[in-house]
KOLSE-625371 format. One record per residue (C-alpha): x, y, z. Coordinates in Angstrom, 1 decimal. Example, Ala and Ser with C-alpha at 12.3 -4.5 7.8 and 13.67 -1.06 7.14 Angstrom:
BEGIN
<rec><u>12.3</u><v>-4.5</v><w>7.8</w></rec>
<rec><u>13.7</u><v>-1.1</v><w>7.1</w></rec>
# end
This chain:
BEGIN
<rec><u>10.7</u><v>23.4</v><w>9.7</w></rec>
<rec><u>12.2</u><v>21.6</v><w>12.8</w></rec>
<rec><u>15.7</u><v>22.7</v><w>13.7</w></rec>
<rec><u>17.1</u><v>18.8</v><w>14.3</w></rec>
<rec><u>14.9</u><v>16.0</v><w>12.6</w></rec>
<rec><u>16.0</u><v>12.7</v><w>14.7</w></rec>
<rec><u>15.5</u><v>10.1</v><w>11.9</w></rec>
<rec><u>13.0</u><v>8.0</v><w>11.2</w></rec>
<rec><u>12.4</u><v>5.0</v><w>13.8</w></rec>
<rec><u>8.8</u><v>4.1</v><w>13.9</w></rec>
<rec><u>9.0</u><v>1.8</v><w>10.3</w></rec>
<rec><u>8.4</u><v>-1.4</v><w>11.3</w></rec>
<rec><u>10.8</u><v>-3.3</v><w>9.8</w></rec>
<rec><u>14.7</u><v>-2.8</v><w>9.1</w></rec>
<rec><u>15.1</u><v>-2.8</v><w>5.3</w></rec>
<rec><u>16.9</u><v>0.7</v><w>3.7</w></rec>
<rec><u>15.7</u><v>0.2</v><w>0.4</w></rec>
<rec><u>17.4</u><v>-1.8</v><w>-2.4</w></rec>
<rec><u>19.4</u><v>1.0</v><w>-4.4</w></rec>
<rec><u>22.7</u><v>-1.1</v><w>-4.2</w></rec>
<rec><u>21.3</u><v>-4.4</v><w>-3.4</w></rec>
<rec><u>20.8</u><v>-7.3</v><w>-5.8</w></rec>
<rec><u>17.0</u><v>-7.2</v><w>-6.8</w></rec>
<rec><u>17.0</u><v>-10.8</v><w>-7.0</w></rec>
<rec><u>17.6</u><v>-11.2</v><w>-3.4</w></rec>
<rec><u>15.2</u><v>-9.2</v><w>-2.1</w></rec>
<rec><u>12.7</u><v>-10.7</v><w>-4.4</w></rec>
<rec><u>13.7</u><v>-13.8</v><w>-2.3</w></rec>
<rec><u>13.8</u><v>-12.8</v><w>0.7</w></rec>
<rec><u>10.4</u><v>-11.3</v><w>0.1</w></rec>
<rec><u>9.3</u><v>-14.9</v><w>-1.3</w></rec>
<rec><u>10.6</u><v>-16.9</v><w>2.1</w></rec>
<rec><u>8.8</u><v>-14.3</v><w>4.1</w></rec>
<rec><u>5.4</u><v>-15.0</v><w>2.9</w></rec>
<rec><u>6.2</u><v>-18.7</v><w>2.9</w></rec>
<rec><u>7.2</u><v>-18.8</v><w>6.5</w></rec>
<rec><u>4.4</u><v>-16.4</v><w>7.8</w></rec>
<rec><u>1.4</u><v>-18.3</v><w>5.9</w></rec>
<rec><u>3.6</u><v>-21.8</v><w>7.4</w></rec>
<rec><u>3.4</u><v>-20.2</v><w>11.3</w></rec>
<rec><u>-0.1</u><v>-19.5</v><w>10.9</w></rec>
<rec><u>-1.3</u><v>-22.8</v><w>9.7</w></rec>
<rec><u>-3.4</u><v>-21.1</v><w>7.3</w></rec>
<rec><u>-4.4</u><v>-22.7</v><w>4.1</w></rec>
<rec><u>-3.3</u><v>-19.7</v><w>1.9</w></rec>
<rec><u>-4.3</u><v>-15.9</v><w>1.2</w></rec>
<rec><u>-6.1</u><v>-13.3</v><w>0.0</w></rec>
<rec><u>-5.3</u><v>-9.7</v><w>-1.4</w></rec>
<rec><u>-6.7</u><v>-7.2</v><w>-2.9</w></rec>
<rec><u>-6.0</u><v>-6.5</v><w>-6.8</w></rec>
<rec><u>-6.7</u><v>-2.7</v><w>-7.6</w></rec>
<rec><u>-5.2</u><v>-2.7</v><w>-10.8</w></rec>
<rec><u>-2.5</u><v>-0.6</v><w>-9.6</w></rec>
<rec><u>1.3</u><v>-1.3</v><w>-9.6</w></rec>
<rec><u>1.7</u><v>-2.6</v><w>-5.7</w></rec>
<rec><u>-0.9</u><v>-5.1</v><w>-5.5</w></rec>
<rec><u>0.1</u><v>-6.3</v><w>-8.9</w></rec>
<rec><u>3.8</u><v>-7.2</v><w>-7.1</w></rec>
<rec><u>2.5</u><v>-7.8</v><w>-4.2</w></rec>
<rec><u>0.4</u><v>-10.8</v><w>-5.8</w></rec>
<rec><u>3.5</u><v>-11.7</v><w>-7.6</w></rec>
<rec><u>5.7</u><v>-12.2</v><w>-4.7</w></rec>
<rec><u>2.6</u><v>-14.6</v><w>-3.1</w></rec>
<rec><u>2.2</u><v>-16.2</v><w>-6.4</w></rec>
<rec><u>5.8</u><v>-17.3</v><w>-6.3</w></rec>
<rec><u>5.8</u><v>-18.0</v><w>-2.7</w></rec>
<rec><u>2.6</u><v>-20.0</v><w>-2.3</w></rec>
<rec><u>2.1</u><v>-21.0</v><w>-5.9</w></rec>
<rec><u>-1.3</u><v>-19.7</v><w>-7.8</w></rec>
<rec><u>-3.6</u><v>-22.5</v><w>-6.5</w></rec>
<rec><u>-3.2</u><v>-20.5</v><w>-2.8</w></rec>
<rec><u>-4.1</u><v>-17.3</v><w>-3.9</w></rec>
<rec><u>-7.3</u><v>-15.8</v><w>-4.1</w></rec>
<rec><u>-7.7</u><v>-12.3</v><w>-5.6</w></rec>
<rec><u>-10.6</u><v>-9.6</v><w>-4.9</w></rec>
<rec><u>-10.5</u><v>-6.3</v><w>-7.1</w></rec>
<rec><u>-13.0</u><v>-4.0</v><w>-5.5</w></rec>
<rec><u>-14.8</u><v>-1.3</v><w>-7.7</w></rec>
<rec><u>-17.2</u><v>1.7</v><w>-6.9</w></rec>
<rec><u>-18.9</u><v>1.2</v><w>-10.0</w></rec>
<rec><u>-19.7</u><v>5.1</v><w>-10.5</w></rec>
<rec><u>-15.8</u><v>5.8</v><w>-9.5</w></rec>
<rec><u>-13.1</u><v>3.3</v><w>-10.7</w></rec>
<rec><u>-11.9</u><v>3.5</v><w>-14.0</w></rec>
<rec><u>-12.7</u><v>1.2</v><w>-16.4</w></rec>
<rec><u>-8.7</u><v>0.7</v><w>-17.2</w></rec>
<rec><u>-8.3</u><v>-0.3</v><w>-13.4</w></rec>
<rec><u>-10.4</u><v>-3.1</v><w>-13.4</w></rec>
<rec><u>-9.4</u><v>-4.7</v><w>-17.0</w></rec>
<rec><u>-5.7</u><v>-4.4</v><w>-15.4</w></rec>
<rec><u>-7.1</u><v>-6.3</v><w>-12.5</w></rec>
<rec><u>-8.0</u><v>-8.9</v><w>-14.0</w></rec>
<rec><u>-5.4</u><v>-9.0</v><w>-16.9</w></rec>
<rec><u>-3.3</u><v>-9.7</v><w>-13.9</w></rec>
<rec><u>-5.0</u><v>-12.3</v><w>-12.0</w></rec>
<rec><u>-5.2</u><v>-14.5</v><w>-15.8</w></rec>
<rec><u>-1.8</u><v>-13.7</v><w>-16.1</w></rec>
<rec><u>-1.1</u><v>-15.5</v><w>-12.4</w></rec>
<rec><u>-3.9</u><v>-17.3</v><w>-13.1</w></rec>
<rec><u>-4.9</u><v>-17.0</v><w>-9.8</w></rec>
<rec><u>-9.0</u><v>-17.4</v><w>-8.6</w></rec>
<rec><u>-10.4</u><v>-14.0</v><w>-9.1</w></rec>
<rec><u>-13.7</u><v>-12.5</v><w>-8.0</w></rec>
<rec><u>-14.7</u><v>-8.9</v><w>-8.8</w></rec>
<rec><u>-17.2</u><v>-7.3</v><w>-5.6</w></rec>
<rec><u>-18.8</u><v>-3.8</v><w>-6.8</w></rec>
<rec><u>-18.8</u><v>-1.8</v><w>-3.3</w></rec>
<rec><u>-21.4</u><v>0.6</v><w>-4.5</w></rec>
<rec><u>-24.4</u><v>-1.0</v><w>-2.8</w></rec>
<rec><u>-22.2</u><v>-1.4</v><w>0.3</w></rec>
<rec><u>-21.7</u><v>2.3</v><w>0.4</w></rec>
<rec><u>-25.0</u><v>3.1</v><w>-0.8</w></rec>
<rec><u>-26.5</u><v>1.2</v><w>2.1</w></rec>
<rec><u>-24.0</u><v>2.7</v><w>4.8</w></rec>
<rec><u>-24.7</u><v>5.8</v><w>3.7</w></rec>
<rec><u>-28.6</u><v>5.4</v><w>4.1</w></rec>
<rec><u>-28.1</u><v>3.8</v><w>7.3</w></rec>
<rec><u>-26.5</u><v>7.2</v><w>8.9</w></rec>
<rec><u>-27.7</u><v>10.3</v><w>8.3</w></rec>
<rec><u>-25.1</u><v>12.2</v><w>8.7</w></rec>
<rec><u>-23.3</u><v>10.7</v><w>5.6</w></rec>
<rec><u>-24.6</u><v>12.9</v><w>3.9</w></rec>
<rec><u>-22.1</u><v>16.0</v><w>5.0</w></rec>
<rec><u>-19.4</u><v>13.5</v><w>5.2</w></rec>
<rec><u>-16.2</u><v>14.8</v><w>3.5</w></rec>
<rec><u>-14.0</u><v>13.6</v><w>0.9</w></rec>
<rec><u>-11.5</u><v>12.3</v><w>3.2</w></rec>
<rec><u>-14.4</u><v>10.6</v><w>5.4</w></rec>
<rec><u>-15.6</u><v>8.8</v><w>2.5</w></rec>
<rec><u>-12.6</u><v>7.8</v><w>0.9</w></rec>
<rec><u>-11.5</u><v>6.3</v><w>4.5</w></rec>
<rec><u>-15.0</u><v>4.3</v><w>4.7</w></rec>
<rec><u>-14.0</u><v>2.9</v><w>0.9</w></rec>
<rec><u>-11.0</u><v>1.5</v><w>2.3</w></rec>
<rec><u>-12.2</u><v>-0.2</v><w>5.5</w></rec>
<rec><u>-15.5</u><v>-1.5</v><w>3.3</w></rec>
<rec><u>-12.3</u><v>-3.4</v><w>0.8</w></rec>
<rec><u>-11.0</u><v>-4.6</v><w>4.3</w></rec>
<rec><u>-14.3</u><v>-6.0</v><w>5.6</w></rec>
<rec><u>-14.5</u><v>-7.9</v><w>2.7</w></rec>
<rec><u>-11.3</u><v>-9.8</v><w>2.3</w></rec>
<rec><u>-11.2</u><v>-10.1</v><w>6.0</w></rec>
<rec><u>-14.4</u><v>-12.4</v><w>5.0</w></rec>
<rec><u>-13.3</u><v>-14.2</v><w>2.5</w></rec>
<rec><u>-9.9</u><v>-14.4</v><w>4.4</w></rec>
<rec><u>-11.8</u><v>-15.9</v><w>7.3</w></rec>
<rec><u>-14.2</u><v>-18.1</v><w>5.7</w></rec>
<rec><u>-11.1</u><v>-19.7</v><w>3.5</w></rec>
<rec><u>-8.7</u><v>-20.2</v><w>6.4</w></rec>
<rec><u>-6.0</u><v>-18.1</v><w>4.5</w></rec>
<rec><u>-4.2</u><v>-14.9</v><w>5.5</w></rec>
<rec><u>-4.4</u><v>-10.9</v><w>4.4</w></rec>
<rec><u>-1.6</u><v>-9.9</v><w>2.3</w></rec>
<rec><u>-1.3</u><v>-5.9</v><w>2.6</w></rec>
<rec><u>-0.2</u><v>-3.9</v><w>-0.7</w></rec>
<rec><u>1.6</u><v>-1.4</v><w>1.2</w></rec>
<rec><u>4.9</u><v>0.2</v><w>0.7</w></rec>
<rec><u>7.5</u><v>1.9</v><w>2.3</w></rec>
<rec><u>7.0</u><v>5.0</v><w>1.1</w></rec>
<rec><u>3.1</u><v>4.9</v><w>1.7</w></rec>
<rec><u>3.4</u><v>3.7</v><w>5.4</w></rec>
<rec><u>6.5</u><v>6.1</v><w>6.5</w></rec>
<rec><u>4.0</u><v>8.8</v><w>5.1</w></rec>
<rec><u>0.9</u><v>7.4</v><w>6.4</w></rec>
<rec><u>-0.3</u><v>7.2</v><w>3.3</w></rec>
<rec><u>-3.0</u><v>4.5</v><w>4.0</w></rec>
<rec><u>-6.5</u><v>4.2</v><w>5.8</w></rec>
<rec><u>-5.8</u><v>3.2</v><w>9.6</w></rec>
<rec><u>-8.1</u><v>0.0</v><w>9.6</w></rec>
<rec><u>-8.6</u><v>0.0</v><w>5.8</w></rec>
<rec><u>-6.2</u><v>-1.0</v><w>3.4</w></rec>
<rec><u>-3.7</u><v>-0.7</v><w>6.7</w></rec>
<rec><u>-5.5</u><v>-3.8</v><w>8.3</w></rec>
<rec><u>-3.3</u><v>-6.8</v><w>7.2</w></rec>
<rec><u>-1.9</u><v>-9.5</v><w>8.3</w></rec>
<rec><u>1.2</u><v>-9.6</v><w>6.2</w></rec>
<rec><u>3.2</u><v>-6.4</v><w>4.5</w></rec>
<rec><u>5.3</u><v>-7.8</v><w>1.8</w></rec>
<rec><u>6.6</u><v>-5.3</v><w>-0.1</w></rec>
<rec><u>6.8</u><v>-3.4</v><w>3.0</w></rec>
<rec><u>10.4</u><v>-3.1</v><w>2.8</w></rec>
<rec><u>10.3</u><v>-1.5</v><w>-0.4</w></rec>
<rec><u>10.6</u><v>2.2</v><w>-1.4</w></rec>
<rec><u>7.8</u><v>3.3</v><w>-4.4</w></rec>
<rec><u>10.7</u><v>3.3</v><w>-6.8</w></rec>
<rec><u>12.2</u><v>-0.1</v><w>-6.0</w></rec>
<rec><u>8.3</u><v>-1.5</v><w>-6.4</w></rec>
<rec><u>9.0</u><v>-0.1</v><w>-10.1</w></rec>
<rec><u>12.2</u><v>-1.7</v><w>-10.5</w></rec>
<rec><u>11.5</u><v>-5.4</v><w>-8.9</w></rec>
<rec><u>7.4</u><v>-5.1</v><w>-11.3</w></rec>
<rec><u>10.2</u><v>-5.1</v><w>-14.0</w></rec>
<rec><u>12.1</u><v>-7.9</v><w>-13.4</w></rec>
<rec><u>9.4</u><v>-9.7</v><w>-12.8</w></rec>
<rec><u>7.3</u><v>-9.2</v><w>-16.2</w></rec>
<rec><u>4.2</u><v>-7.5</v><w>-14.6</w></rec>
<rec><u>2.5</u><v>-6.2</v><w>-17.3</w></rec>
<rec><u>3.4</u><v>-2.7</v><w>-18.6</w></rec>
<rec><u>-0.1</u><v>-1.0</v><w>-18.6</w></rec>
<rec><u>0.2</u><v>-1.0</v><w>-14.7</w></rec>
<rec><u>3.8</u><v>-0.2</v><w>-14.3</w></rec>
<rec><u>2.9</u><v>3.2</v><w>-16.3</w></rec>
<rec><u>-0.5</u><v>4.5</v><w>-14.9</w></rec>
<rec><u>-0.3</u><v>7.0</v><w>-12.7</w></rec>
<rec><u>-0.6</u><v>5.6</v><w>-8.7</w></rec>
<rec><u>-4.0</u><v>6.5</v><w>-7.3</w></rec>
<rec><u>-5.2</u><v>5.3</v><w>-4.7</w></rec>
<rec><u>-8.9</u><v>5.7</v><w>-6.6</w></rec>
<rec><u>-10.6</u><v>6.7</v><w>-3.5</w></rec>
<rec><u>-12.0</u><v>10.1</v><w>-5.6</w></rec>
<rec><u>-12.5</u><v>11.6</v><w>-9.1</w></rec>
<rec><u>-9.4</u><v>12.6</v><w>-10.2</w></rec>
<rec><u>-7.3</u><v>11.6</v><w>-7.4</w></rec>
<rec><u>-3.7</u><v>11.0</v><w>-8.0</w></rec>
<rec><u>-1.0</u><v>10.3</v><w>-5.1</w></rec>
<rec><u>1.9</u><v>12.9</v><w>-6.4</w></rec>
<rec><u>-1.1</u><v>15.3</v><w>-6.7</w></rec>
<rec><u>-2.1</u><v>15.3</v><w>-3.2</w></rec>
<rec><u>1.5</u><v>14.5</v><w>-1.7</w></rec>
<rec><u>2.8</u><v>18.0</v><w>-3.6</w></rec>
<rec><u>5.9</u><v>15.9</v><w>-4.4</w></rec>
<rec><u>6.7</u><v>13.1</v><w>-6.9</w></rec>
<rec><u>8.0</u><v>9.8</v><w>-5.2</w></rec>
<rec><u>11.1</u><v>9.9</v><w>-7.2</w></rec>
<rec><u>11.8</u><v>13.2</v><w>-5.3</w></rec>
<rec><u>10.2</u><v>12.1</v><w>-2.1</w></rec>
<rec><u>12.4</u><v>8.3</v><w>-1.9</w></rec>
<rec><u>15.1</u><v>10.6</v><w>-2.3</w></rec>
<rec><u>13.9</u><v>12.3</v><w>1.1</w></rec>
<rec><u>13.0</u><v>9.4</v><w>3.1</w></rec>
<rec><u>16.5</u><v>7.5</v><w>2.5</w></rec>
<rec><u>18.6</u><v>11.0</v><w>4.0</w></rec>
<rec><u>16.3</u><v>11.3</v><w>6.8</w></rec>
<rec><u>16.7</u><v>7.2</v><w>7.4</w></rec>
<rec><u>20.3</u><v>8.4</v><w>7.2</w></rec>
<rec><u>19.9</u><v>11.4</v><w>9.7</w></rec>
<rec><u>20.9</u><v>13.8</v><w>7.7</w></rec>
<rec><u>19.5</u><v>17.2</v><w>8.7</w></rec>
<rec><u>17.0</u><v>19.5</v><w>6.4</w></rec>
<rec><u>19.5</u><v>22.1</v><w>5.7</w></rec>
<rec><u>21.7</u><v>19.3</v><w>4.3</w></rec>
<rec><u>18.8</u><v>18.1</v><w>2.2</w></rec>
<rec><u>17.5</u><v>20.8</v><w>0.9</w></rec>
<rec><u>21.4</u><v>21.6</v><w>-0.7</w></rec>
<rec><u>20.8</u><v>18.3</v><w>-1.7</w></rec>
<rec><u>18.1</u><v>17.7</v><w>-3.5</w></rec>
<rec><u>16.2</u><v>20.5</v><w>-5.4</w></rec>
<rec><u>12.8</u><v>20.4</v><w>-3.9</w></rec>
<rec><u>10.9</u><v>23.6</v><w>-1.6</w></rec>
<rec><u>11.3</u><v>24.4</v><w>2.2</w></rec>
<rec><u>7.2</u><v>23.1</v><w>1.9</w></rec>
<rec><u>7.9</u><v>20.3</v><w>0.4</w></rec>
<rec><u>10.7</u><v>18.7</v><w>3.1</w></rec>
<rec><u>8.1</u><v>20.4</v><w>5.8</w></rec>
<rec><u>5.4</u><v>18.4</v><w>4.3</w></rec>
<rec><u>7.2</u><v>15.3</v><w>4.5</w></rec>
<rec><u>8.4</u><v>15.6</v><w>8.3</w></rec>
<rec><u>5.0</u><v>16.7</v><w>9.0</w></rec>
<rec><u>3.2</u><v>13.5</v><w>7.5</w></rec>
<rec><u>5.9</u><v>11.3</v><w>8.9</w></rec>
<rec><u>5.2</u><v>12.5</v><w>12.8</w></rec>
<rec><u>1.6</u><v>13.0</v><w>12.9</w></rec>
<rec><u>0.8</u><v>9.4</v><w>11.0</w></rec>
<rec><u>3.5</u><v>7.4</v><w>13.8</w></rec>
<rec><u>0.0</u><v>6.2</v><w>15.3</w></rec>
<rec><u>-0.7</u><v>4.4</v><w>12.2</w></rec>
<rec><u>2.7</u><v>2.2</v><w>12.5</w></rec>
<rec><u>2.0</u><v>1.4</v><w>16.3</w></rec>
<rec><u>-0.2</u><v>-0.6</v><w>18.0</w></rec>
<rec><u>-3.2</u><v>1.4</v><w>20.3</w></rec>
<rec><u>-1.4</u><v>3.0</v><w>23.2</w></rec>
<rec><u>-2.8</u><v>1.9</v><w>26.9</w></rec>
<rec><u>-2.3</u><v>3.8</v><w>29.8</w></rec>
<rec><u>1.0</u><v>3.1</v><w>31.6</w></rec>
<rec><u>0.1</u><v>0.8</v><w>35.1</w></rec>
# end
């Protein structure tokens, strides 16, 4: 574990999380946002991907409210062999409840083809194909986006992007991060508020990218425990300090820092060599 951790500075925006602020107003704030974004643009809209998980669900919400329904196009994105059934009826119970345009676009084939295209595919790895899942979903409401003169809403949170929790290109490739600002457990607390319906608010998050995949699973850390973390280190407090603190493992803390500094590429735009 490092002796001094210097604080988290590569999150690109300012927002601390909304433990003592007034849900309300961030939901507003969140809601002028889109507004003036899609406005600056000049773009006729957007378009995001509905998984059937809890982040897109808000995150269509918040553009919902911002742009009204009649702007909003929604795309959930199945592997046919892979996404569970209960994903994709909460995907579109979501979109009726909105009542947003929604299109459903099976990936399978898409995959199916890539992978007889290259043949090394075939010895790809888990975390290889999972990757390629994520920028095939891109690709696809990058076209839709195009093609409709709207805009990419991302489904990202804070917690996901200080971790680096996302596909570089994939479900990383947005134009707009909304709920960007918002820890994992304040994405629970604002899908209340706002009525989003239950089933999604209590499945476990998965990202969906592999049979049996679950995101505490693979973090080794709940994101109850692991908001906890974040916030200290946004606070620069030290890791002795939090580990008094907060009853989680040396690993777990380590695991944390470690995600947070090798995935500050992912927050940055490419490097170029200094003139």
């Amino acid at each position: 574990m490092p002796d001094e951790y210097q604080g988290i500075d590569s999150m690109p925006d300012k927002h601390q999380g909304i433990d003592s602020m007034n849900l309300e107003i961030e939901q507003n704030k969140i809601i002028d946002f889109i507004r003036n974004e899609i406005r600056k643009a000049g773009v006729d809209g957007a378009v995001i991907g509905i998984s059937g998980g809890i982040d897109s669900a808000l995150a269509a919400t918040l553009t919902v409210k911002a742009l009204g329904k009649d702007k909003v196009f929604g795309i959930h994105m199945p592997e046919s062999s892979l996404t569970p059934s209960e994903d994709s009826k909460d995907a579109k119970t979501l979109a009726d409840w909105l009542g947003i345009e929604f299109q459903t676009i099976d990936i399978s084939g898409i995959i199916s083809a890539f992978m007889a295209a290259i043949p090394e595919s075939e010895s790809a790895d888990r975390l290889s194909m999972g990757n390629l899942k994520a920028r095939i979903r891109m690709s696809l409401l990058y076209f839709h986006a195009n093609r409709m003169n709207r805009m990419v809403i991302g489904t990202g949170n804070k917690t996901e992007i200080l971790l680096g929790y996302f596909t570089k290109y994939g479900d990383g490739g947005v134009d707009l991060e909304p709920i960007g600002g918002l820890y994992k457990t304040d994405v629970w607390e604002l899908s209340r508020r706002l009525g989003v319906p239950e089933s999604i608010i209590t499945k476990k998050p998965s990202a969906g990218l592999w049979a049996g995949q679950t995101d505490e699973a693979e973090l080794g850390i709940s994101y109850l425990k692991v908001d906890e973390v974040l916030k200290k280190l946004e606070q620069y407090e030290d890791p002795e300090t939090i580990l008094n603190t907060l009853e989680i493992s040396v690993e777990q803390l380590n695991s944390v820092i470690n995600r947070i500094e090798k995935s500050e590429h992912k927050r940055s735009a490419p490097q170029v060599p200094l003139s």
